[in-house]
C-alpha positions in Angstrom: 3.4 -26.6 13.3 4.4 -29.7 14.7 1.1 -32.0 15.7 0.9 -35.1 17.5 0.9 -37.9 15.4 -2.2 -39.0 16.8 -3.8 -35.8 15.8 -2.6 -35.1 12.6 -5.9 -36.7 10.2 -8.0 -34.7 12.3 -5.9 -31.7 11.5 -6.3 -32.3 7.8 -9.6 -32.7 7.8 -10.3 -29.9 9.6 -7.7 -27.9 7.3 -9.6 -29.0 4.1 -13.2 -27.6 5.4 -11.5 -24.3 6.5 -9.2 -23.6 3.5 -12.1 -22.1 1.2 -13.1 -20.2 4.1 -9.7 -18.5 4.7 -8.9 -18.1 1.0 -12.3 -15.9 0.8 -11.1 -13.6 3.4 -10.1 -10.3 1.9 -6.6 -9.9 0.5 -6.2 -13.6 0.6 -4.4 -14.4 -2.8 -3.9 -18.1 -1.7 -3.2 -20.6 0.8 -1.1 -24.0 0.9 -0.4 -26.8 3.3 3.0 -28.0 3.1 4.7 -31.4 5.1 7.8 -31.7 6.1 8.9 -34.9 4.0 11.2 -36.3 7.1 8.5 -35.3 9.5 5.1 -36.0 8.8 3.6 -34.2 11.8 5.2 -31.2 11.1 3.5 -29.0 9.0 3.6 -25.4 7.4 0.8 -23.1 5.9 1.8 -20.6 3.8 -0.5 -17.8 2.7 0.2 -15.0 0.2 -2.2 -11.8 1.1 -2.1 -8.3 -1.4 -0.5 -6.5 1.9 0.2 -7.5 5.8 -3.1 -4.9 6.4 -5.2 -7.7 5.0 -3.4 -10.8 6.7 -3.7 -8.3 10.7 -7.2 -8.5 9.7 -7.7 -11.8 9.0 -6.0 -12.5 12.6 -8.1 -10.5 14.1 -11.2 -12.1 13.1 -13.4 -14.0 15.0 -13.1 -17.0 13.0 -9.1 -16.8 12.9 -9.5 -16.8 16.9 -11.5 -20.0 16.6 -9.7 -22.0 14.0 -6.2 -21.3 16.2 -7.6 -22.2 19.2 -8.7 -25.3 17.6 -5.5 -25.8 15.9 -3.1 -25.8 19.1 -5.5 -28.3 21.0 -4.0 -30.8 18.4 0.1 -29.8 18.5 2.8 -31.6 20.3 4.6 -28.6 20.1 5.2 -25.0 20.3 4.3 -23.1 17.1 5.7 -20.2 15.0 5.2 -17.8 12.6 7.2 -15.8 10.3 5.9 -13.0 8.1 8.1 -12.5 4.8 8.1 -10.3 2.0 9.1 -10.6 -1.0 12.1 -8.1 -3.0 13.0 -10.3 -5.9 
């Protein structure tokens, strides 16, 4: 997620009060925000879940719909997502 500059402490404020609520979703093993170190406005969450039936849910929830909605108010840029699995 790349954020405006401007926007980016309001981001990670609002990232800290919703972490604990994500990570007590269902399925939700853990959650970490990472920063690019050559870009600081460009950011990644990464979430490991038991199974992608548990992550659909969580963006299907009412609060995921909220916290996104949020979220891209505050980027300078297009967002994307990638869902990976592991095999080693």
């Amino acid at each position: 997620m790349t954020f405006d500059p401007e926007k980016l402490d309001e981001f990670l404020k609002f990232f800290e009060s919703s972490k604990a609520k994500i990570q007590s979703f269902e399925g939700c093993c853990k959650v970490d925000l990472m920063q690019d170190v050559a870009q600081s406005n460009q950011l990644y969450t990464i979430s490991i879940w038991e199974d992608e039936r548990y992550l659909n849910k969580y963006r299907s929830s009412e609060f995921f719909s909220q916290t996104w909605t949020y979220t891209k108010s505050l980027f300078a840029d297009k967002a994307s997502a990638v869902t990976l699995e592991k095999i080693a």
